[in-house]
C-alpha positions in Angstrom: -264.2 -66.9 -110.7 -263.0 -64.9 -107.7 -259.8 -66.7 -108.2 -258.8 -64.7 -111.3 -257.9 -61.9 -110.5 -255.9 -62.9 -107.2 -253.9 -65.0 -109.3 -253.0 -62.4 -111.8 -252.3 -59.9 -109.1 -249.9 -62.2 -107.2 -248.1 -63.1 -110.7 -247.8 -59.6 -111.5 -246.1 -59.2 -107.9 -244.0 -62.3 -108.5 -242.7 -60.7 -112.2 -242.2 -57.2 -110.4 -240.2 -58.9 -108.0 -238.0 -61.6 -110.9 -233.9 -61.0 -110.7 -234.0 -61.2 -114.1 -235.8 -58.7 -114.9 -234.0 -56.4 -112.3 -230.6 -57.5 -114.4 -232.0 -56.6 -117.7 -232.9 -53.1 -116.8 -229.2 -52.0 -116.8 -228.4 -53.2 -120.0 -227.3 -51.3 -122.5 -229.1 -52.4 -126.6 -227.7 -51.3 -129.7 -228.8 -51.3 -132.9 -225.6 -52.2 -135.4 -227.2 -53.2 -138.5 -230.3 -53.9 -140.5 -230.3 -56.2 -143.5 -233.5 -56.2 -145.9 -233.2 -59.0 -147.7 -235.8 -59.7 -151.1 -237.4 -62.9 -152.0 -238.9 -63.4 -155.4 -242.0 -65.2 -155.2 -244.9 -65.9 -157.9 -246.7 -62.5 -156.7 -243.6 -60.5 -156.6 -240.5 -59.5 -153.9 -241.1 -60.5 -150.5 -239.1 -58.8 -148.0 -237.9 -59.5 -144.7 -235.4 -58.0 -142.8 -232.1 -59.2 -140.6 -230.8 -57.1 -137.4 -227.3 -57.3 -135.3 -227.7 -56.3 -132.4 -225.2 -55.5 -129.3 -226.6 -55.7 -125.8 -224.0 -54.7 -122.5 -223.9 -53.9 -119.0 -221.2 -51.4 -119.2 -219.2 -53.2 -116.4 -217.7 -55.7 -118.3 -220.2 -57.9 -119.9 -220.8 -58.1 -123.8 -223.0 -59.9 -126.1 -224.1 -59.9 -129.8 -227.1 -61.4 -131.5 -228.4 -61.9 -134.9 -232.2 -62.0 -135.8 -234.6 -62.4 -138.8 -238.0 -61.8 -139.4 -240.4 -60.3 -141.6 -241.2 -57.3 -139.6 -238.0 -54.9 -138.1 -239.0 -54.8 -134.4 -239.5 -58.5 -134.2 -235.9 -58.8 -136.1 -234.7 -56.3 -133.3 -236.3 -58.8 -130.6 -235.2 -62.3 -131.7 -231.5 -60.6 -132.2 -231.5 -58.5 -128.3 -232.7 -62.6 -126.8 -230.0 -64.3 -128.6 -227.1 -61.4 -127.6 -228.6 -61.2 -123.7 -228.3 -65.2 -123.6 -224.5 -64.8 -125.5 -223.1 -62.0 -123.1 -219.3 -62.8 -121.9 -217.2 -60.9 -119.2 -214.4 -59.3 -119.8 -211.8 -58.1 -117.7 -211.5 -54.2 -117.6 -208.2 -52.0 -116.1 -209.9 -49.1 -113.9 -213.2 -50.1 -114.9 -212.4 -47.7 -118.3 -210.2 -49.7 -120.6 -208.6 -53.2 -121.5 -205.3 -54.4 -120.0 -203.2 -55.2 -123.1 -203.4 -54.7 -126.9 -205.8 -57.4 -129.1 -206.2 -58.2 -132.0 -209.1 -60.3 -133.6 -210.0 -62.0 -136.8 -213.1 -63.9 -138.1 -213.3 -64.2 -142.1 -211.8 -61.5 -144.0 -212.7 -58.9 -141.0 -209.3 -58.0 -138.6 -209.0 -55.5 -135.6 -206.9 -54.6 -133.3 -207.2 -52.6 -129.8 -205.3 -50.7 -127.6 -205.8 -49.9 -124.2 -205.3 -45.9 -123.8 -204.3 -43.4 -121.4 -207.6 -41.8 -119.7 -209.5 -38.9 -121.7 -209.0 -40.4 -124.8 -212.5 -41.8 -125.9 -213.2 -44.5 -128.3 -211.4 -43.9 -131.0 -213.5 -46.8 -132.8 -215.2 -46.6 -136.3 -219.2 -48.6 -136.5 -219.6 -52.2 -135.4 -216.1 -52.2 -132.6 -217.2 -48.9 -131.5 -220.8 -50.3 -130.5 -219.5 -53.4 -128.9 -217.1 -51.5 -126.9 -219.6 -49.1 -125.6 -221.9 -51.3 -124.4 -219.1 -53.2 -122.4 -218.6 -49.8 -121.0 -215.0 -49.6 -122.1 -214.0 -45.4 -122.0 -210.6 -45.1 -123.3 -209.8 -47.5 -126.1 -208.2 -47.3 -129.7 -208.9 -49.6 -132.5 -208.7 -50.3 -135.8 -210.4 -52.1 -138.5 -208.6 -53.7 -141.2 -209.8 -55.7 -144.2 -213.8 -56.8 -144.5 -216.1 -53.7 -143.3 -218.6 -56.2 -143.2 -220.7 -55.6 -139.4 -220.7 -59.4 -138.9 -217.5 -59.8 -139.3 -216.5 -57.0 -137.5 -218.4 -58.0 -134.4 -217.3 -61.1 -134.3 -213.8 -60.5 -134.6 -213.9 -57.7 -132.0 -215.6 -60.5 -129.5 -212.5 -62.6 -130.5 -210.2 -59.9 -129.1 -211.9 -59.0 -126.2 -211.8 -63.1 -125.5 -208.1 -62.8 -125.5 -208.2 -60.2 -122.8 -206.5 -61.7 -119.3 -206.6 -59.4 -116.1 -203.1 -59.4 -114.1 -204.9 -61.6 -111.6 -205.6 -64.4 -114.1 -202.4 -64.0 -115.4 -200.9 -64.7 -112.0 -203.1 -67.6 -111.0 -202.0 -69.4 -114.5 -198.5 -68.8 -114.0 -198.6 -69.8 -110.7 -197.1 -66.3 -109.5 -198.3 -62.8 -107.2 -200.2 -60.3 -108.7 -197.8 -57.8 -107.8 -194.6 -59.6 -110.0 -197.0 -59.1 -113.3 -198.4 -55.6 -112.7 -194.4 -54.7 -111.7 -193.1 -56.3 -115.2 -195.9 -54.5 -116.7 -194.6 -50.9 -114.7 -190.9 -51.5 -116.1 -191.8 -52.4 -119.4 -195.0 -49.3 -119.8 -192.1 -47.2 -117.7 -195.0 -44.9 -116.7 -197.2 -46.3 -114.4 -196.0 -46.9 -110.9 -197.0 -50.4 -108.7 -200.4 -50.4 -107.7 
């Protein structure tokens, strides 16, 4: 019996002390949308309810999850596990907005992004404008065009930010220096200088 409580104690320590848990106090959970849906059973409706969640570090990393359950907070739950175990990286200029222009479809749902000078905001409407806060994105324009529907939305956002490529990747695959893409990107922008 005098074993007990050691044990707890010491697993408590070991939980206090998990990585994980460390990592998952930084992230950054929103709430996009909440679906009720109704099921007509012999004693009447049944409801439960869907959620879309989007869950971010604000450094670069992104994910999205969807949940159901009879009960909201367990929804909420089931859809922040799936997004934290979905979360992708993306490359960010200045740690404040995307290197090129993207543009994403899934369905009937289209975006497109551009990167922005700095002080502009998010000048995002909804589901994009979630996603791109929690990947910690400051300056950013984008546009939503056809579906409005938030699962649609999100996913095609996460298709754009795929598509994103840092000058560094760009070199390595082209088999050139950084410094030959961020200079063709100087000419071409004509207003920012080599870095």
């Amino acid at each position: 019996m005098a074993r007990g409580p050691e044990n707890r104690e010491r697993r408590e320590r070991r939980d206090r002390n998990n990585p994980d848990d460390r990592a998952d106090s930084d992230i950054v959970e929103k709430l996009v949308y909440i679906n009720r849906v109704a099921a007509t059973v012999k004693g009447g409706r049944r409801f439960s309810f869907a959620a879309l969640m989007v869950v971010g570090d604000q450094k670069g990393r992104v994910g999205y999850g969807h949940g159901k359950a009879r009960e909201v907070p367990e929804a909420i739950r089931k859809a922040t596990e799936e997004a934290k175990k979905s979360m992708i990286r993306v490359p960010l200029r200045e740690s404040r907005t995307l290197h090129h222009d993207g543009a994403g479809r899934w369905g009937a749902g289209k975006i497109m992004m551009r990167a922005a000078p700095p002080g502009t905001g998010i000048i995002a409407g909804g589901p994009m404008r979630a996603v791109l806060e929690a990947l910690g994105v400051q300056d950013v324009v984008g546009k939503r065009m056809g579906s409005s529907n938030p699962y649609n939305m999100v996913r095609a956002t996460f298709e754009a930010l795929k598509q994103q490529a840092s000058p560094r990747q760009v070199a390595a695959k082209r088999g050139k220096k950084v410094s030959d893409i961020i200079g063709r990107r100087a000419d071409t922008a004509g207003a920012e200088a080599e870095a």
